[in-house]
N, C-alpha and C positions, 0 to 999 in steps of 0.2 A: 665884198661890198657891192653897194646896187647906188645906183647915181640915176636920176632921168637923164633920156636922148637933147635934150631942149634946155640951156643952150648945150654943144655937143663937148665931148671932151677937152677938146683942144682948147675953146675958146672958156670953158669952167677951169681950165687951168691957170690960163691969164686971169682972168679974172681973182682965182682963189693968191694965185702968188708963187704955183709952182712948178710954172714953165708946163713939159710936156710927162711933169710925173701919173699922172689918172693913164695917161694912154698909157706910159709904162706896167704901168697895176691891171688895165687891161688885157696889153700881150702877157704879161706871166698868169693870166689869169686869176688874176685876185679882184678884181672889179669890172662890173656886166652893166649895160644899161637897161633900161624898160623905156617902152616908147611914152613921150609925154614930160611934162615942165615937173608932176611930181611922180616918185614912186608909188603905184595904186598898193595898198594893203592887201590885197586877196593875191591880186597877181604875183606879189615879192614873194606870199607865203607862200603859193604852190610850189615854185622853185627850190623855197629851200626844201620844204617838208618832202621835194623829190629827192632832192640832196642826200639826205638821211635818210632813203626809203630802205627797212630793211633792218633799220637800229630799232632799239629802245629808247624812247624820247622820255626821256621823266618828267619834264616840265619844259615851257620855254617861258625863259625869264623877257618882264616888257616893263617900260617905262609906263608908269602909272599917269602921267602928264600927257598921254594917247591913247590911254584907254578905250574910249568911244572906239576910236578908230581902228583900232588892234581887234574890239570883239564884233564891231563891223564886217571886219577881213575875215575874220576867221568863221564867223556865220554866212558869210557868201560863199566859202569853200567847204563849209561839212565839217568842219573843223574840232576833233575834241581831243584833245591834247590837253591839260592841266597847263594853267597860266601861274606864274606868281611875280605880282608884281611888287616892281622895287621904283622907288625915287630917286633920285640926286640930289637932294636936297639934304642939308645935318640930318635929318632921323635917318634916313637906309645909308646914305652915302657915305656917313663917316664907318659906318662900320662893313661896309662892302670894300671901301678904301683899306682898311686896316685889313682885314682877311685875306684881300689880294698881294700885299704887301710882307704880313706873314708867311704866305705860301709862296710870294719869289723870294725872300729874302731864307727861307730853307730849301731851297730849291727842289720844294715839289711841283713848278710849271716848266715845262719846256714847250715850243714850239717851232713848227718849219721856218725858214727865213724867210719872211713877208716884206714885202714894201709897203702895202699897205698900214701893216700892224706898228710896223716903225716909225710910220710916216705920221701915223697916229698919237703913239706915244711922244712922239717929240713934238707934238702942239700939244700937247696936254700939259698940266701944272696942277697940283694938288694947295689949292687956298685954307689957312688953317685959322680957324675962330679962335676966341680967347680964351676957352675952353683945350683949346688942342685937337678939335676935330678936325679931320680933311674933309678936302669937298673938292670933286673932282673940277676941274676946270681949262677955259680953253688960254692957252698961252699967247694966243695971237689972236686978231680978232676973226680975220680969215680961216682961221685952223679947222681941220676937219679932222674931232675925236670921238665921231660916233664907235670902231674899231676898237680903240681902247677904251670905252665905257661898257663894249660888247663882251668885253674879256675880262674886266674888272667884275664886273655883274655874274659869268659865266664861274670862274674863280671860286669867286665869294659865295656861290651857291653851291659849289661843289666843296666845298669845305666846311659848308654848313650840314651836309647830307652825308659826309665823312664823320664828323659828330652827333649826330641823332643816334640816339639808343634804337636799339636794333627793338621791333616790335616783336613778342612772343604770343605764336598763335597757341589758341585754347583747345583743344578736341573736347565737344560735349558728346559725354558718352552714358545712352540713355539707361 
């Protein structure tokens, strides 16, 4: 996770409500800062896209509600990586909710012990319409569940690309 320097961690923990947990997510290395009051979009993405230099990136999943911003970022760095973007909102949410939900409750996700990722899902709260749909949401008002929208998104796409028919190429043979 990425936080701006401004205010510094210390004082974004009071403020958020959780003492000196950020700095903690910091020393385990789970959370970095960038200099400045917000995270810049170009600068967040070279980091990660260093992150992952070396893999096969299939997509990166982005909130459709920063759009501007995201293809902003990603044109100030060179950027071409397939984007697919998703909501939070009833149309993607409820069913990026359910996907992710399916795949922990068969225990097809595992991950490392995060403090961040925990720290996440415990402000998180799933709000259900009268329909029955989930809709991810914050539990607190302070809560910081960017982390687990990151992995619910992450999830839910990789479960959908687990399902896709396999494409069969054609040889034209003249």
């Amino acid at each position: 996770g990425w936080f701006p320097d401004d205010p510094t961690l210390a004082i974004r923990g009071v403020n958020d409500g959780v003492g000196r947990r950020y700095i903690d997510m910091q020393e385990r290395k789970e959370l970095r800062t960038m200099p400045g009051r917000t995270v810049p979009v170009a600068g967040w993405l070279a980091q990660v896209l260093e992150h992952v230099q070396g893999e096969t990136v299939a997509t990166i999943l982005a909130d459709r509600f920063k759009q501007g911003e995201v293809q902003d970022g990603f044109g100030a760095i060179g950027c071409r990586v397939p984007i697919t973007w998703r909501g939070f909102g009833w149309r993607d949410g409820a069913e990026d909710i359910t996907r992710f939900q399916r795949a922990v409750y068969e225990r097809k996700v595992a991950a490392p012990k995060s403090l961040l990722l925990r720290s996440a899902l415990a402000d998180a709260v799933c709000l259900t319409d009268p329909a029955g749909n989930p809709k991810l949401a914050k539990g607190r008002a302070l809560g910081r569940i960017d982390p687990a929208a990151a992995a619910v998104l992450a999830i839910a796409e990789g479960q959908r690309m687990l399902t896709r028919p396999v494409q069969q190429v054609r040889m034209a043979w003249g």
